[in-house]
N, C-alpha and C positions, 0 to 999 in steps of 0.2 A: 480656683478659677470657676468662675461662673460656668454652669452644665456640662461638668467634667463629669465624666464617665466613672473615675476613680472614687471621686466623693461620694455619687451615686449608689455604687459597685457597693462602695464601705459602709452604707447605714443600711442597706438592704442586708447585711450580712449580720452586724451588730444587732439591727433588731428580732431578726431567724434566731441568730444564736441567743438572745437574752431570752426569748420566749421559750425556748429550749430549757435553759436551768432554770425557769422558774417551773414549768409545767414540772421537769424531773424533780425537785424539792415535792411539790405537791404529791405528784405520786408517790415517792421513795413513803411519806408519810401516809397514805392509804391504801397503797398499795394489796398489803397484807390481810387488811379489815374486807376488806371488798372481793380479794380474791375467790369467796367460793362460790358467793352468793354470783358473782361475774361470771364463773365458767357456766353455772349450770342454766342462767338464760340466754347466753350465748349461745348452747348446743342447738336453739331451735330456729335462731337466724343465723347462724354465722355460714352456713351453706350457701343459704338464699343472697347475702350478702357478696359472699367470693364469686357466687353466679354472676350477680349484676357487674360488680368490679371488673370481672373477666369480660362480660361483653363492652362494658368502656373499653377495654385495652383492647378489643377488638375494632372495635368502632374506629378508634385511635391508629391502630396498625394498619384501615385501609387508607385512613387518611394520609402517612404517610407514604406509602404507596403510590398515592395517585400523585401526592407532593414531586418523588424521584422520576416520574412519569414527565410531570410539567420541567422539572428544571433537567432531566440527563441527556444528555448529548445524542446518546444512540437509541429511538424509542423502537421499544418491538414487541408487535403485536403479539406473537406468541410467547415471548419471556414474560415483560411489564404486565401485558393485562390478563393475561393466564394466574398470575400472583392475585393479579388484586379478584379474579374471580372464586379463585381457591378461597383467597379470606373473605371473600361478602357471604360461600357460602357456610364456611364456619360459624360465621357472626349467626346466620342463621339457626344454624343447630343448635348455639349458647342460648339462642331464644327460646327455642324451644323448650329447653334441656333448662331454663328458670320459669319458664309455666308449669313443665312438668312435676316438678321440686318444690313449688308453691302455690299451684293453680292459677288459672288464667289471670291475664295482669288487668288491670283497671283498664276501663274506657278511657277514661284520661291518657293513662300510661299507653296504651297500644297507640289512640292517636296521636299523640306525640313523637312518638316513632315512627309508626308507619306513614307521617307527615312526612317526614326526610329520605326514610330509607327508598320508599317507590321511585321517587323522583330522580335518587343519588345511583340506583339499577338503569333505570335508565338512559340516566348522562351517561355509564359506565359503556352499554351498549354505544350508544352517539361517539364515544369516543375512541369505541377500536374501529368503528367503521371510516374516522377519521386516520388513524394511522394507515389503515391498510390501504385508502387511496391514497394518501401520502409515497407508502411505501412502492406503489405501480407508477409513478410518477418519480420516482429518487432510481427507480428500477430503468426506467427510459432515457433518463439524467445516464447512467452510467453506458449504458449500448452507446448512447451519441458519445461520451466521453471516449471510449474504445475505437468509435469512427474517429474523432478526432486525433484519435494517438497514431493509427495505420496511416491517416494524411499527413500527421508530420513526419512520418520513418521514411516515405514517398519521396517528400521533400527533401530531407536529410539525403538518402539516395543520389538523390538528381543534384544535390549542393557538389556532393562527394566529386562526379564527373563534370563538376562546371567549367574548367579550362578546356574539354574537348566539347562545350556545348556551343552551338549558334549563338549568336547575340542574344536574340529575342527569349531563348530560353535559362541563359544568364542572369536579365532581367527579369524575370521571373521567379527568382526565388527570392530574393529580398523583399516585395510587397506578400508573397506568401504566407513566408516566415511570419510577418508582420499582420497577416489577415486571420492565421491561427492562432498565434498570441494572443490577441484581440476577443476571438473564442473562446479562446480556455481560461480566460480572465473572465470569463461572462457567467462561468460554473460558479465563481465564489461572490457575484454582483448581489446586493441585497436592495440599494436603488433605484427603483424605477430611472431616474436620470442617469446614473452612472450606469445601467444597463444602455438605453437609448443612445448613448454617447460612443459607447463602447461598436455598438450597432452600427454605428453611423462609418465609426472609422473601416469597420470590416467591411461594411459595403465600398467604401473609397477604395480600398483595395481589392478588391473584385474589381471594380471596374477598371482599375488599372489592370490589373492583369485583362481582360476580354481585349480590350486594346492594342496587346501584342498580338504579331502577327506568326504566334507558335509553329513549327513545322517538325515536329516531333510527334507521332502517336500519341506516348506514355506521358509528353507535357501537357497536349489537347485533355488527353481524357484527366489526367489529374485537375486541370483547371476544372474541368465539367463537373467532377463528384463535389471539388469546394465550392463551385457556385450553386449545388444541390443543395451541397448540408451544412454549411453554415449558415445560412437563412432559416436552419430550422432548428438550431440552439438557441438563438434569440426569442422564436417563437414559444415555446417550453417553456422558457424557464420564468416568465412571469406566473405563470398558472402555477408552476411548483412551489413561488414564494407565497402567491395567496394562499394556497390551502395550509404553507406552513403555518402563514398567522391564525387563519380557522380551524387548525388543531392545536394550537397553543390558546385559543379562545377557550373552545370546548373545555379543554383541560384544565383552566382558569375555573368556571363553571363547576366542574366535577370536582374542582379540591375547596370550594365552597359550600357543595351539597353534604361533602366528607364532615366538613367544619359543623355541619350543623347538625348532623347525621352524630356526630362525638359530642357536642354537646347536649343533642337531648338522649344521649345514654347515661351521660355524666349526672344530668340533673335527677336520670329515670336512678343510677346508684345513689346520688345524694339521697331522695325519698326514701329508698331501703335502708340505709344510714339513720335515719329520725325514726323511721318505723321500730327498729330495733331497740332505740333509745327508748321510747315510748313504752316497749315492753318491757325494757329494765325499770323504768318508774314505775308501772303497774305492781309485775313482784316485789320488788326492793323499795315501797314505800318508805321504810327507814331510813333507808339511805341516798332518798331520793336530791336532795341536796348537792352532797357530797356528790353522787355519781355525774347530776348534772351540769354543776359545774365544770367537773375532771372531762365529759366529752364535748361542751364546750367550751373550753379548753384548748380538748383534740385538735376538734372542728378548727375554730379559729386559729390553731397552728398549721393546721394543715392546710386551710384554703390560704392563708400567709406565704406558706413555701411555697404551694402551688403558683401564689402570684409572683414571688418573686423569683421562683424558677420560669416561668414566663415573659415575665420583664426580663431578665437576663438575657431568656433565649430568642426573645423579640428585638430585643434593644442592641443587643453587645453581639451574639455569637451566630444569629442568623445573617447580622448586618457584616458583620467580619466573613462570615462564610460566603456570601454575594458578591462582595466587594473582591475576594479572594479569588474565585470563579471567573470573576468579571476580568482582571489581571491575567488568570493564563489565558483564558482565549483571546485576549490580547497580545500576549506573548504568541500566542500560533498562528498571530495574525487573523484571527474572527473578529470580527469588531461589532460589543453587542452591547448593549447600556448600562452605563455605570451607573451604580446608587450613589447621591449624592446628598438626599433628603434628610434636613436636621439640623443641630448646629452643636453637634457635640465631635472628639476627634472622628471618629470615623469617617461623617461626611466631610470634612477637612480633608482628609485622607483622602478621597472619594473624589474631591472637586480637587485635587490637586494633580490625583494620574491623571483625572480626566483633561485638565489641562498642558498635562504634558503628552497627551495620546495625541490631544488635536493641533498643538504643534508639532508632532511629528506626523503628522496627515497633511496639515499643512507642507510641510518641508517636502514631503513625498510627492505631491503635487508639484511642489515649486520645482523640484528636481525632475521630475516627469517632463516637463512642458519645456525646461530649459536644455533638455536629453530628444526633445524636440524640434525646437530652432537650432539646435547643433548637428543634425542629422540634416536639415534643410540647406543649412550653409553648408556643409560640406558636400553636397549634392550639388550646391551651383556654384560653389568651387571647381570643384571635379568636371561639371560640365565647359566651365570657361577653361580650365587649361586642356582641355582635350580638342574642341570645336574655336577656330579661325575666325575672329569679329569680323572681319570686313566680307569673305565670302560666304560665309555660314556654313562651312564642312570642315571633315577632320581638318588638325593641323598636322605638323610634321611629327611631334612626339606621340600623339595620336595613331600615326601611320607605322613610327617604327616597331611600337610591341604590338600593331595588328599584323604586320607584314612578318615579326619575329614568330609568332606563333602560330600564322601560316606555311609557314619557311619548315619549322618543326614537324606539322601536320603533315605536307608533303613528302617531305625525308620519313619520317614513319610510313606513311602510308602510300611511297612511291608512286604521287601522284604527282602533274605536269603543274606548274605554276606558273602564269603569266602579268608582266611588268611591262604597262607604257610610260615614258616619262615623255610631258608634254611640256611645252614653252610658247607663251604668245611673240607672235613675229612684230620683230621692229616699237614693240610698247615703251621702249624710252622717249622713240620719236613721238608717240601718240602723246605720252605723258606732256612733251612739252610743247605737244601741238594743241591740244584739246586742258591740259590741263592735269592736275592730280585729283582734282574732285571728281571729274569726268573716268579719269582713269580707276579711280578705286570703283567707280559704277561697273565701268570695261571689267574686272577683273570679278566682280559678282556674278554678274551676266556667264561670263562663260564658264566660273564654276558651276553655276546653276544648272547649264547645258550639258555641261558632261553628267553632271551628278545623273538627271534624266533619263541618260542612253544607258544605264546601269540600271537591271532589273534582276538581278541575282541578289540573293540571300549570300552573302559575305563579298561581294566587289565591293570595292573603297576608292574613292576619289578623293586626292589629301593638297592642300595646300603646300608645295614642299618649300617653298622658297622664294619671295618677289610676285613674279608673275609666270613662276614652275610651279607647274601641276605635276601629278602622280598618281596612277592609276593601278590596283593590284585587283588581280584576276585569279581567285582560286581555281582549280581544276580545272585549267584553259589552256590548251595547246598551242605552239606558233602558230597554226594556220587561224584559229580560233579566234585567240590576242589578234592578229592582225586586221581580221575583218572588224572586231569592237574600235580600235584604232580608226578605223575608214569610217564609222558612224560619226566616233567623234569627231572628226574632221569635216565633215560634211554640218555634223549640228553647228558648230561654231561658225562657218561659214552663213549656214542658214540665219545666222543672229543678223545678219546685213547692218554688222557695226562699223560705219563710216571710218575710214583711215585713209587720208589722205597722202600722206608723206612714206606711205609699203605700196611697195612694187605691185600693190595686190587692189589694192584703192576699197580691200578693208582689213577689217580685224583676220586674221590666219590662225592657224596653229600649225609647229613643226613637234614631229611625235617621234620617239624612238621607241621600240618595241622589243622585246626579249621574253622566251618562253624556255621552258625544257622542264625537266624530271633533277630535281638536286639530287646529289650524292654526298658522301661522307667528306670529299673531300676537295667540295665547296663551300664559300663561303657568301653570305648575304651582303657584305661590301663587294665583292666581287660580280654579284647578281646586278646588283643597283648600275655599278660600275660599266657592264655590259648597255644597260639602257642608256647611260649618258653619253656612252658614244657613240651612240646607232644615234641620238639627238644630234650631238655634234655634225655627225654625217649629213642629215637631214639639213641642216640650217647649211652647211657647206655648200650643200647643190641645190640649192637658190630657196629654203626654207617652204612653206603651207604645201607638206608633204610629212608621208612617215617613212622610218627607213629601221629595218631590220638588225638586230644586231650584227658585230663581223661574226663568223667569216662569209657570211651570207649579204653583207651593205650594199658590197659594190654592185653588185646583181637584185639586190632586192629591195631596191629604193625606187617609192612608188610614190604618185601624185592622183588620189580617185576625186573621181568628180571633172 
């Protein structure tokens, strides 16, 4: 296969290794001849030599250094660049410590160096002062994350007792939930867009929430600390992604000052390398030849490996090391750029998770948005079977698990609960005097009117039945219920809705009324039951009136107004 990797791989090897035995044949056969005359010009560069050598590998070791700086997950100023400052100033003493050994090094030589090194000190400096603001900004990131964890335990809290909460603070905790989500998704946002987005939605939900009309201390001030401080995680964290990029710049920078900071050490040992050679032809004119061929030779074997340990670790094991990297933090869910450059397997490799990443980015999206309109439908699901088309208030299944779990509240908390059931008078006549269009209007109208005369935080006016109303009254005593009853009788009267064919010459309401304190050995059909026939009473002795449950009717049947 055309720029296969393996074939590659294969004549990089075959030709290292063929130069290999043919260098060994040569040597094994001069080895011996050369041996004395070699040791003894060696004694007076081979110091000078491992000097130089040593400062490449030093050169080399900051370089890598500043490399695991640029690509490690956790940078830190006191571990990473405390390393790399330990080795710049070793490198330094090796410098020293090969002037000392051989006397000052060539103009040449110093500027060559000191070309790279001043400039590669000081990106080193540029780049912790880059962590460290990094680091008081990841440090700020974390305080708001801890605020953010105390407001969902809050919430959680307040979830815990939401069957003993008010309406309004019920509803409240589903756009919450939903507006700290939305947060703490913003901690791992690395797009400007998908941040703004994110932004947008949390704001929607603030504002839903200010909109409820909270009556709880601990739900007020909780709403007040989330509309403080989640407007200010948004704010943050754009500045924490730019500096991350302008410290992964810098650090770009500093591991190219490295690259060249090693290569003029490299080139400064090559020089030492010729110099030596130079003095071996000096002494050993005779075997000037011989020797020069056999070190280059060396040379050319060595700068061979060197390339094709280079190629290898450019081409094959850096690109597999990237690519591999690239994969777990994908796997950890970090989404950070895959190499894909080339057209050998690896980038194959490479273009193919990547397109399996962005189909499942894709799917996650499509999943998101359609987790979405299901939550929306189910929201105007939930609103349509709860809320009456024609007058726009509860309905009756609406009313029975608000009245059930007021029923409960009361019996715990032995407190008085009050039940009108109302009926418009004579509306069969109206129906088919005025009509059914007209009558479905009639029956809007004075749900609308009672709803009105109800200014408490838990009274409910329910559609129970035709043109039966129903009215529950937490914490309201008989005398209490009664008077709300006389409002409402009075409001619907006030409608001066034409009826010609009632005794009344308009629209009425007959109300029956029932109050008390439940006991254990009561029952909620029995409750209702009670108002239906304080109604019945009412409509008996001549209707647009309320009447009291028994044993109290026959005396307590009243006409106000």
């Amino acid at each position: 296969m055309r720029g296969s990797l393996g074939r590659k791989l294969s004549l990089v090897i075959m030709l290292v290794f063929g130069l290999y035995l043919l260098l060994t044949s040569v040597f094994v056969y001069i080895i011996y001849s050369q041996y004395i005359t070699l040791s003894r010009t060696m004694v007076s560069h081979f110091e000078r030599a491992m000097i130089a050598g040593e400062l490449t590998r030093d050169a080399e070791t900051i370089a890598g250094e500043v490399y695991e700086l640029l690509v490690g997950n956790d940078r830190s100023v006191s571990a990473g660049n405390s390393r790399v400052a330990n080795l710049a100033g070793l490198y330094q003493a090796t410098r020293e410590r090969l002037e000392w050994q051989g006397g000052s090094l060539s103009a040449q030589d110093a500027m060559a160096l000191d070309r790279w090194q001043t400039p590669f000190f000081s990106s080193l400096d540029r780049l912790s002062e880059r962590l460290r603001a990094e680091q008081e900004l990841e440090a700020e990131q974390l305080k708001q994350m801890d605020e953010l964890f105390l407001l969902l335990r809050q919430v959680t809290e307040l979830e815990a007792g939401a069957h003993d909460l008010p309406l309004p603070e019920q509803r409240f905790i589903g756009p919450a939930l939903a507006a700290l989500g939305y947060a703490a998704a913003a901690f791992s946002a690395e797009r400007p867009g998908h941040l703004d987005r994110l932004e947008a939605y949390c704001r929607a939900r603030l504002e839903e929430l200010a909109q409820l009309p909270l009556t709880l201390a601990a739900a007020t001030a909780l709403r007040a600390r989330m509309e403080q401080q989640l407007p200010v995680i948004f704010q943050r964290r754009p500045p924490l992604l730019r500096h991350t990029r302008a410290t992964l710049a810098t650090a770009r920078q500093t591991r190219v000052l490295a690259q060249k900071l090693t290569s003029a050490t490299f080139e400064y040992h090559k020089r030492i390398k010729v110099s030596a050679e130079q003095a071996l032809q000096q002494q050993q004119s005779l075997m000037q030849r011989s020797i020069t061929g056999l070190l280059a030779a060396s040379v050319l074997l060595l700068l061979i490996t060197l390339g094709a340990l280079f190629y290898i670790r450019r081409s094959i094991i850096q690109r597999i090391n990237e690519l591999s990297r690239s994969m777990q933090e994908h796997s950890k869910g970090v989404s950070v750029p895959i190499p894909v450059s080339g057209n050998d397997e690896i980038s194959r490799m490479g273009k193919t998770f990547e397109f399996f990443v962005n189909a499942r980015s894709r799917a996650e999206q499509q999943l998101a948005l359609a987790n979405k309109e299901l939550q929306s439908m189910n929201h105007s699901l939930q609103r349509l079977s709860e809320v009456d088309e024609l007058t726009q208030v509860p309905n009756r299944r609406c009313f029975d698990r608000h009245l059930e779990s007021e029923w409960r509240r009361a019996l715990r908390e032995q407190r008085s609960l009050g039940l009108i059931m109302g009926d418009i008078d004579y509306f069969k006549r109206f129906n088919d005097e005025y009509g059914h269009q007209q009558g479905d209007e009639c029956l809007h109208l004075v749900a609308q009117a009672l709803a009105a005369q109800l200014h408490r935080e838990g009274d409910m006016v329910a559609r129970y039945g035709g043109e039966e109303f129903i009215i529950l009254l937490p914490e309201q005593d008989l005398g209490q219920t009664r008077h709300v009853a006389g409002r409402l009788l009075n409001a619907v009267r006030d409608l001066n809705i034409a009826h010609t064919r009632s005794d009344h010459e308009k629209v009425t309401l007959s109300l029956g009324v029932v109050a008390g304190i439940p006991t254990q050995q009561d029952r909620i059909e029995w409750f209702v039951g009670k108002a239906d026939k304080a109604l019945y009473a009412a409509k008996e002795q001549g209707r647009n009136r309320l009447c009291v449950a028994p044993p109290e009717c026959e005396a307590g049947c009243s006409r106000p107004g």
